[in-house]
C-alpha positions as CSV (number, residue, x, y, z in Angstrom):
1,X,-42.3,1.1,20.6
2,X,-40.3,-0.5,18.1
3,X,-39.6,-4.2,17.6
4,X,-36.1,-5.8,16.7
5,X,-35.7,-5.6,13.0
6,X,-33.4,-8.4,13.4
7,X,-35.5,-10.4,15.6
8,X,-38.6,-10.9,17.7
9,X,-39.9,-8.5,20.5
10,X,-38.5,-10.5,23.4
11,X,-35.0,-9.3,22.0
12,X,-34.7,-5.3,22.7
13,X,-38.2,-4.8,21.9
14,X,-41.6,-5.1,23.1
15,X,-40.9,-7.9,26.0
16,X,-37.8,-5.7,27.8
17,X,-40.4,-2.9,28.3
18,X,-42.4,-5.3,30.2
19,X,-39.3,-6.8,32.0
20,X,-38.5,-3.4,33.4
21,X,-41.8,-2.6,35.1
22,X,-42.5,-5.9,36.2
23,X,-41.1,-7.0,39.6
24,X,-41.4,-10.5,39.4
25,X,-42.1,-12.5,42.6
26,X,-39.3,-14.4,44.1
27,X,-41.6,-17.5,44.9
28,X,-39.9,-20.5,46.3
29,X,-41.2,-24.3,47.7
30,X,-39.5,-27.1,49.4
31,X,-39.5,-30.5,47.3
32,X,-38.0,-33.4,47.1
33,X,-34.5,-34.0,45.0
34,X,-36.1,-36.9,43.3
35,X,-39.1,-34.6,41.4
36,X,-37.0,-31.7,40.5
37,X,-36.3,-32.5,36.9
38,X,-37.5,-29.7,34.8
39,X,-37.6,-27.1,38.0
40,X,-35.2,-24.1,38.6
41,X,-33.5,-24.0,42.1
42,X,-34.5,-21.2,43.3
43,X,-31.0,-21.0,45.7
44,X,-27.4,-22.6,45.6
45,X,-27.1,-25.9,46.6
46,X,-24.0,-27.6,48.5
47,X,-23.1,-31.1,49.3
48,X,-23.9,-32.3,52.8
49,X,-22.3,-36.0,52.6
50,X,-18.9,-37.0,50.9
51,X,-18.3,-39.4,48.1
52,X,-16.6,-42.0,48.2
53,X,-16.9,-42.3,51.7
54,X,-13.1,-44.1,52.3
55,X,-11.2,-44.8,49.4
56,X,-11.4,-46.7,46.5
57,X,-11.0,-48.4,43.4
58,X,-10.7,-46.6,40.5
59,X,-10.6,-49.4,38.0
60,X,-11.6,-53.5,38.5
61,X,-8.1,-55.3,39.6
62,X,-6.4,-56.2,42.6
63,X,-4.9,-54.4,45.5
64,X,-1.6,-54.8,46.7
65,X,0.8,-53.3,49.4
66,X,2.9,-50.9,47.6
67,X,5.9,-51.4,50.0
68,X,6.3,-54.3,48.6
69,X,7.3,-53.2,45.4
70,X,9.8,-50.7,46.3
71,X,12.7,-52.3,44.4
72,X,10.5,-53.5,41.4
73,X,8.2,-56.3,40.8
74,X,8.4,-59.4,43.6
75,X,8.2,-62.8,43.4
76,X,4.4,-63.6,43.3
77,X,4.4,-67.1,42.2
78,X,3.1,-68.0,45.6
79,X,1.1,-65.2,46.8
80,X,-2.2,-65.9,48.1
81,X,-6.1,-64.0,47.9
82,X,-6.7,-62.5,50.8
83,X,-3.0,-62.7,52.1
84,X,-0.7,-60.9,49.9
85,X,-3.7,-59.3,47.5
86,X,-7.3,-58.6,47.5
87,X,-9.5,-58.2,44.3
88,X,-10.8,-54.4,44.2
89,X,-13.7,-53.6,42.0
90,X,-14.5,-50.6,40.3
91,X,-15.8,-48.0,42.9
92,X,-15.4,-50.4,46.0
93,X,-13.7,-50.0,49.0
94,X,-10.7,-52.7,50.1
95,X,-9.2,-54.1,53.1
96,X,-6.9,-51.1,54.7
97,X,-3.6,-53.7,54.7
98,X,-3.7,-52.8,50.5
99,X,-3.1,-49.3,49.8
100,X,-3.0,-50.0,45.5
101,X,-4.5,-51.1,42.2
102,X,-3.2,-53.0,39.6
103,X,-5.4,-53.5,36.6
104,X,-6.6,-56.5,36.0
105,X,-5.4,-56.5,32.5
106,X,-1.5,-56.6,34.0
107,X,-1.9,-59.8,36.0
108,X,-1.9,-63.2,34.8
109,X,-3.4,-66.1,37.5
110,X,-1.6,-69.4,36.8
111,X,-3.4,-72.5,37.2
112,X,-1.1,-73.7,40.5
113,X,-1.9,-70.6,42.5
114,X,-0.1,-67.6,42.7
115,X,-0.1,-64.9,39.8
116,X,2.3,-63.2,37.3
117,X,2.4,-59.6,36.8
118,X,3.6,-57.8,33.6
119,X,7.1,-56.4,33.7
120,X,6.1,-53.1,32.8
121,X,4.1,-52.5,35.4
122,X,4.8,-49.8,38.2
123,X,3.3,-49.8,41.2
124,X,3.5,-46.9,43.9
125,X,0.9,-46.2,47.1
126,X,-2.5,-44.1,45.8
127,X,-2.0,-46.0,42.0
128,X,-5.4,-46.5,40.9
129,X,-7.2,-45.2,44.4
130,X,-9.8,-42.6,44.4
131,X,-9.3,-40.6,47.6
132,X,-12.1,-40.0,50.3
133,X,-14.2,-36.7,49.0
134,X,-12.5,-37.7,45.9
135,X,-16.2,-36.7,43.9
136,X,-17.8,-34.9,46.2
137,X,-16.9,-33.2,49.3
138,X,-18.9,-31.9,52.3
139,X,-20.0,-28.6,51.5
140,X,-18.8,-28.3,47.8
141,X,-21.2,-26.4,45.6
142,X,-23.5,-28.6,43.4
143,X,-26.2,-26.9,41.6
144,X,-26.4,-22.9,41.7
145,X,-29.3,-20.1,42.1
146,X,-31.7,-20.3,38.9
147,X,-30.4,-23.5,37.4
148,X,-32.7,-25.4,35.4
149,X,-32.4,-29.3,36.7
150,X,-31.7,-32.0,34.8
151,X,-31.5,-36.0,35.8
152,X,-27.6,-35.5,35.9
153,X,-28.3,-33.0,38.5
154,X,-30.2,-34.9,40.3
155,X,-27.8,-37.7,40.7
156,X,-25.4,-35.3,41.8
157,X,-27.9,-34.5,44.5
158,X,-28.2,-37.5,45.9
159,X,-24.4,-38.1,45.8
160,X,-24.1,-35.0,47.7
161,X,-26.7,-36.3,50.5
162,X,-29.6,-33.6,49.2
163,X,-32.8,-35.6,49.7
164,X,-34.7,-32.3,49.7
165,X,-34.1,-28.2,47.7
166,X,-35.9,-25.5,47.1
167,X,-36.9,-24.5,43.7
168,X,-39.2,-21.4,42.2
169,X,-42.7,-21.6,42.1
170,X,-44.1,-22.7,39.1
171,X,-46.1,-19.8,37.3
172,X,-49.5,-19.8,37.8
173,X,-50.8,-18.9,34.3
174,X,-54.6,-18.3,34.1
175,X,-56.5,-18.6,30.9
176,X,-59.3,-17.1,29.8
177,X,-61.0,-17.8,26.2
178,X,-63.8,-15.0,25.1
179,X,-66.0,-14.6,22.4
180,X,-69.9,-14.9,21.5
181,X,-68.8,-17.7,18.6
182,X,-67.0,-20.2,20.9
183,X,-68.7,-23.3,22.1
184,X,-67.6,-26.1,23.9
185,X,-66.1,-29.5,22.4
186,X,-69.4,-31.8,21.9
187,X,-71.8,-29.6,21.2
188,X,-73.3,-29.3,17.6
189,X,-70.9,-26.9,15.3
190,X,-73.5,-24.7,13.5
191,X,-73.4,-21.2,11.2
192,X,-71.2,-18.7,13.1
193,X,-70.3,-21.0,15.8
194,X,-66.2,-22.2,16.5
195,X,-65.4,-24.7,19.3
196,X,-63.0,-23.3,22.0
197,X,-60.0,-25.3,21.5
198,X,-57.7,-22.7,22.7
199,X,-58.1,-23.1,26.3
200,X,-57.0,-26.9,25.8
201,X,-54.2,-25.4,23.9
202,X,-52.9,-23.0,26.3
203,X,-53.2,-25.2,29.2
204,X,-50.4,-28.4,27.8
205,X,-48.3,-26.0,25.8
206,X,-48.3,-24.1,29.7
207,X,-47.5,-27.2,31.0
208,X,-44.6,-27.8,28.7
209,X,-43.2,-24.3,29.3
210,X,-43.1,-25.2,33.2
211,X,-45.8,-23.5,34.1
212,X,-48.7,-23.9,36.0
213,X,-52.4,-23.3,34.1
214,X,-55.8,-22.2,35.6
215,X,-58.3,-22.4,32.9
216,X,-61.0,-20.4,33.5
217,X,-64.7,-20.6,31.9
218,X,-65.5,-18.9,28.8
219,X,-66.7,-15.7,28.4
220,X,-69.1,-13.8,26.4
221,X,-68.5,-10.9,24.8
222,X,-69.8,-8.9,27.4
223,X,-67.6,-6.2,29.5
224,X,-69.2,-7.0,33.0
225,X,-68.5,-10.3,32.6
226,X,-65.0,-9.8,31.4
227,X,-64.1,-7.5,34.2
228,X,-65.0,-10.4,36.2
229,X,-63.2,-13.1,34.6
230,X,-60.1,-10.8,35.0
231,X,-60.4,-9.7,38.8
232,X,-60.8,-13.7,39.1
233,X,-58.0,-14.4,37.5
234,X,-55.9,-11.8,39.0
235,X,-56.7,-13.5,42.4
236,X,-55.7,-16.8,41.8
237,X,-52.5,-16.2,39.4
238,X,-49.2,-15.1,38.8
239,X,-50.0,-14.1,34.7
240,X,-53.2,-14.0,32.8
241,X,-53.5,-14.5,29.8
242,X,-56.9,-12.9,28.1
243,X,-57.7,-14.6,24.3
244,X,-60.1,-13.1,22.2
245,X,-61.2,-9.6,22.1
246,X,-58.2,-8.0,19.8
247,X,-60.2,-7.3,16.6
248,X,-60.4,-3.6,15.5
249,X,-64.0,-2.7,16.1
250,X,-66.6,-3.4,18.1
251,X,-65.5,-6.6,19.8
252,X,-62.1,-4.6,20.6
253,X,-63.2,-4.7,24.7
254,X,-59.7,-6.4,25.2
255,X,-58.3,-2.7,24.6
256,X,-60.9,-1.3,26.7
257,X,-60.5,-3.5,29.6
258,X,-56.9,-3.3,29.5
259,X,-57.0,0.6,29.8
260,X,-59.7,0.3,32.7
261,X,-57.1,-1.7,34.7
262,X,-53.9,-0.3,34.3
263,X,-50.9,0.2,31.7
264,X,-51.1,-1.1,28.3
265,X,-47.1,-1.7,27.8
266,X,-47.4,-3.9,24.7
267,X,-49.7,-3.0,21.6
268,X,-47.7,-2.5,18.8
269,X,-47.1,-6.4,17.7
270,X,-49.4,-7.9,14.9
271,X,-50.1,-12.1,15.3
272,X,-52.4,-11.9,12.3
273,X,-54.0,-9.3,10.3
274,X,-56.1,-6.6,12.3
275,X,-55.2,-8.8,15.2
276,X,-52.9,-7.0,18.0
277,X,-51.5,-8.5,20.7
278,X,-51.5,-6.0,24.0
279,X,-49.8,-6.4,27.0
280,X,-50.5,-4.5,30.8
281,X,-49.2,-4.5,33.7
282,X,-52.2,-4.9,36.3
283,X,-51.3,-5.0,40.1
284,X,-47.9,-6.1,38.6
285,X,-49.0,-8.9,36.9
286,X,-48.8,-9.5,33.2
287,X,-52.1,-9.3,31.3
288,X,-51.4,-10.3,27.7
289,X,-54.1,-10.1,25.3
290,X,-53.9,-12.5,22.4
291,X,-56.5,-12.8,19.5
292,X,-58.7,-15.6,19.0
293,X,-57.8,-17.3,15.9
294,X,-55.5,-20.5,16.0
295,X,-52.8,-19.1,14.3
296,X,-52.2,-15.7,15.8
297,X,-52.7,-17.6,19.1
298,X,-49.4,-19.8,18.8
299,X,-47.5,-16.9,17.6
300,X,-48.6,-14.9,20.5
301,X,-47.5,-18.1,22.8
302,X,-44.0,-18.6,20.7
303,X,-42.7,-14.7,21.3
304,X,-44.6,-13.9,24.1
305,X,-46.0,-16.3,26.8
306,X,-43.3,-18.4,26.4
307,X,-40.7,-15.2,27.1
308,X,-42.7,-13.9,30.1
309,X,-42.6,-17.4,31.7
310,X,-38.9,-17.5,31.1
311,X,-38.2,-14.4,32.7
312,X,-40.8,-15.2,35.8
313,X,-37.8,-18.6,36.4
314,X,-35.3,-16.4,35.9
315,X,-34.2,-18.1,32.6
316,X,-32.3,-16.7,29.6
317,X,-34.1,-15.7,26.2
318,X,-33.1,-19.0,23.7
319,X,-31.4,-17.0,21.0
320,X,-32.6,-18.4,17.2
321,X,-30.2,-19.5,14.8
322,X,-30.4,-17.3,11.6
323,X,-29.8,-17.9,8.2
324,X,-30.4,-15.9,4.8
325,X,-33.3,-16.5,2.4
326,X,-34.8,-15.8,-0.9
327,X,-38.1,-14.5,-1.2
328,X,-40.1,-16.8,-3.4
329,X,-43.0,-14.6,-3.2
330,X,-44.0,-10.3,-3.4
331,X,-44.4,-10.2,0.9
332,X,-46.9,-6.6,2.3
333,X,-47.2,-6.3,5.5
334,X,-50.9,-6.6,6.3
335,X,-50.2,-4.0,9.4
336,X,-48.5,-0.8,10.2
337,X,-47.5,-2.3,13.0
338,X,-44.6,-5.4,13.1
339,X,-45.9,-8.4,11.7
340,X,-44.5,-12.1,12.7
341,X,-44.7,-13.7,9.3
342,X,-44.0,-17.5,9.0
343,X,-42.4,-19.1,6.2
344,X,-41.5,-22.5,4.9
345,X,-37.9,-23.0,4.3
346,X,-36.3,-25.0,1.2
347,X,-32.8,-25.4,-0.6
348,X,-33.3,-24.9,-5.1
349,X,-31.5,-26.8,-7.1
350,X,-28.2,-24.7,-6.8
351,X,-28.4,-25.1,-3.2
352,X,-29.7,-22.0,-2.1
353,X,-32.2,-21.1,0.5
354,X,-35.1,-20.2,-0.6
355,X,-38.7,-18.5,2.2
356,X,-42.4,-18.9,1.3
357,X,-44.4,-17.0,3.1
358,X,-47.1,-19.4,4.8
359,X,-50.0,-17.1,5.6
360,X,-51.7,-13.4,3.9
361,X,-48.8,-11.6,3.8
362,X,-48.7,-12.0,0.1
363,X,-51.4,-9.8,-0.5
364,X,-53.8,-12.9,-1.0
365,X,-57.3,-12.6,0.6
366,X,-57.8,-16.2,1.8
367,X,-54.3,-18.8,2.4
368,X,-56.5,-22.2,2.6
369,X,-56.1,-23.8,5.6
370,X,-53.4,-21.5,6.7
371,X,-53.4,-22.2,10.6
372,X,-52.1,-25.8,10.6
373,X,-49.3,-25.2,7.7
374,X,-48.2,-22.1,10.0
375,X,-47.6,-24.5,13.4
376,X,-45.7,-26.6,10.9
377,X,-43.8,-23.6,9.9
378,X,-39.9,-23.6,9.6
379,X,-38.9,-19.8,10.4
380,X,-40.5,-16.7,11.0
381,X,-39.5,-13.1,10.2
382,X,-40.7,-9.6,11.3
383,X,-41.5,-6.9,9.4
384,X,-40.3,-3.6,9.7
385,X,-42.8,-0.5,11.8
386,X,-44.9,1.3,9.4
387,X,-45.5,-2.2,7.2
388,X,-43.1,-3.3,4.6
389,X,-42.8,-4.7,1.1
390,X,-40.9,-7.3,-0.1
391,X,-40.3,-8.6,-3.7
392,X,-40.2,-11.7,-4.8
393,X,-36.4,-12.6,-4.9
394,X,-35.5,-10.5,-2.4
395,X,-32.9,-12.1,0.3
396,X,-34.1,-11.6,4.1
397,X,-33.0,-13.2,7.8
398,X,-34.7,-15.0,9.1
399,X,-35.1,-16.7,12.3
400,X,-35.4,-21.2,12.5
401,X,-37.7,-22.7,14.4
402,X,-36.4,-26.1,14.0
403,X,-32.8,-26.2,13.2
404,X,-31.1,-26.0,10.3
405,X,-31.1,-30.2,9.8
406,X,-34.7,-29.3,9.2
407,X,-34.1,-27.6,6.1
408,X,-34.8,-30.1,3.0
């Protein structure tokens, strides 16, 4: 499997195999209108109410009886409120003698009663009235299959009388973080030892993708006790994600496990050096194993998870905004396989842009602190199959993660 030279996996690559064998779930649930921002309906939904119930308004002035100006403007020096005219309000209904509007902004009350209204004005019946169903009519189409829902829909809604829809199942996602190294937050960091941080991670950036996270207890290196974890977390989710595991050697049970259980679609995709990220489809549901470290964990989450939680809500691939850069650095490929390099982004003095690579992928041995420049990263790139050197100088695409107002 090859990636997308001009892009990431998710785009003609890796991802689509996946897509192709996976038959995703059509999971629906019944909630209310009020606490579906951020869902996807999961069917169409049509109004069951009209709006405006009767006529009205369209604009703040009074209303008149058109009839009465069927040869021009009358004498109103002595009309009366409530008699010859009744003030009509934006959106509000009016007595049924009155059947139109005349702005405000055209009459003029005098201070003996009575009102003057500008010459220029026409007035005809319907002038400034919003019809019944006007908005929104019984049975008129208001949010359709697989929309994502935002507060304006849900206004709409409620206009259309929907107090209650049904909207896709949020993802269950379970987690599971491995290794003999990790510890727990509180306990004393000693020679050897990391604390798990990536299970707190996973579970808000999960959240923030819309779906729904079961974090699971960490796990030794120890293949009994992985199979378990997994057969776990196969019962009680929709996706599992596996982290830890990936390294080339003896740790690589990730690799074994994955075989064990059923199909690896995905292992071609390097997060960080030596460090693959594999995906299988297990009892059709998407195991993606992801390496330990910090960074190659929220590379794995920005191309992967965060595509296979898309496609579960039936939502289209964002497509990156790309722009041409100037190596600033010699770039090798620390894998055969594609690498997802990232790379600060900056304009020179004549204006150009210019990419610096942000992690080893220049050959060094150590970066310095790597991991936290690369989540502040401003694109990414992937290499080519087979590994690939750059020169200093050289102009590549790249993808933005931010935006182009980003760019200083």
């Amino acid at each position: 499997m090859q990636a997308d030279k001009t892009g990431l996996p998710d785009r003609g690559g890796e991802l689509h195999v996946l897509f192709a064998a996976w038959r995703v779930p059509e999971c629906a649930e019944e909630i209310p209108a009020v606490a579906a921002a951020g869902r996807v309906a999961a069917r169409d939904v049509f109004s069951v109410s009209v709006m405006p119930v009767v006529r009205a308004s369209v604009l703040d002035g009074i209303a008149v009886d058109a009839a009465r100006f069927a040869n021009g403007i009358p004498d109103t020096a002595g009309w009366e409120p409530g008699t010859d005219y009744v003030f009509a309000d934006t959106g509000d209904d009016f007595d049924d003698a009155f059947n139109a509007v005349i702005r405000l902004e055209d009459v003029e009350f005098t201070g003996t009663g009575g009102l003057r209204i500008a010459p220029r004005v026409r007035v005809w019946a319907g002038k400034n009235v919003r019809a019944s169903g006007d908005l929104i009519r019984s049975g008129d189409l208001l949010v359709r299959q697989y929309r994502l829902l935002t507060p304006k829909d849900l206004a709409w809604l409620l206009s259309g009388g929907v107090d209650r829809l049904h909207v896709l199942r949020k993802p269950r996602v379970a987690v599971i973080p491995s290794g003999n190294e990790l510890i727990p937050f509180g306990m004393p960091l000693t020679r050897g030892k990391y604390i798990e941080t990536n299970s707190l991670f996973l579970r808000e950036s999960l959240k923030n993708l819309g779906a729904d996270p079961i974090c699971l207890p960490m796990v030794k290196d120890d293949f009994p006790a992985l199979k378990a974890a997994l057969d776990e977390a196969l019962g009680r989710a929709d996706i599992v994600v596996l982290t830890g595991g990936t390294a080339r050697g003896q740790k690589d049970r990730g690799r074994r496990l994955l075989h064990e259980y059923g199909e690896t679609l995905c292992r071609d995709m390097t997060a960080l050096r030596d460090r693959p990220v594999r995906i299988a489809l297990i009892a059709d549901k998407p195991v993606i194993n992801l390496p330990g470290p910090p960074e190659a964990l929220y590379r794995g989450l920005e191309w992967c998870i965060s595509g296979v939680i898309r496609h579960f809500l039936r939502q289209p691939q964002p497509q990156p905004q790309k722009v041409k850069a100037a190596l600033t650095a010699d770039v090798r490929a620390p894998d055969p396989a594609p690498s997802l390099l990232k790379l600060e982004i900056t304009r020179n003095g004549d204006g150009r842009l210019e990419a610096t690579p942000l992690d080893m992928s220049t050959g060094m041995e150590d970066s310095g602190g790597s991991a936290w420049r690369l989540i502040g990263a401003k694109a990414r790139y992937m290499t080519s199959p087979g590994g690939e050197c750059l020169s200093k100088g050289s102009e590549i695409e790249v993808e933005l993660l931010h935006g182009a107002d980003y760019i200083i």
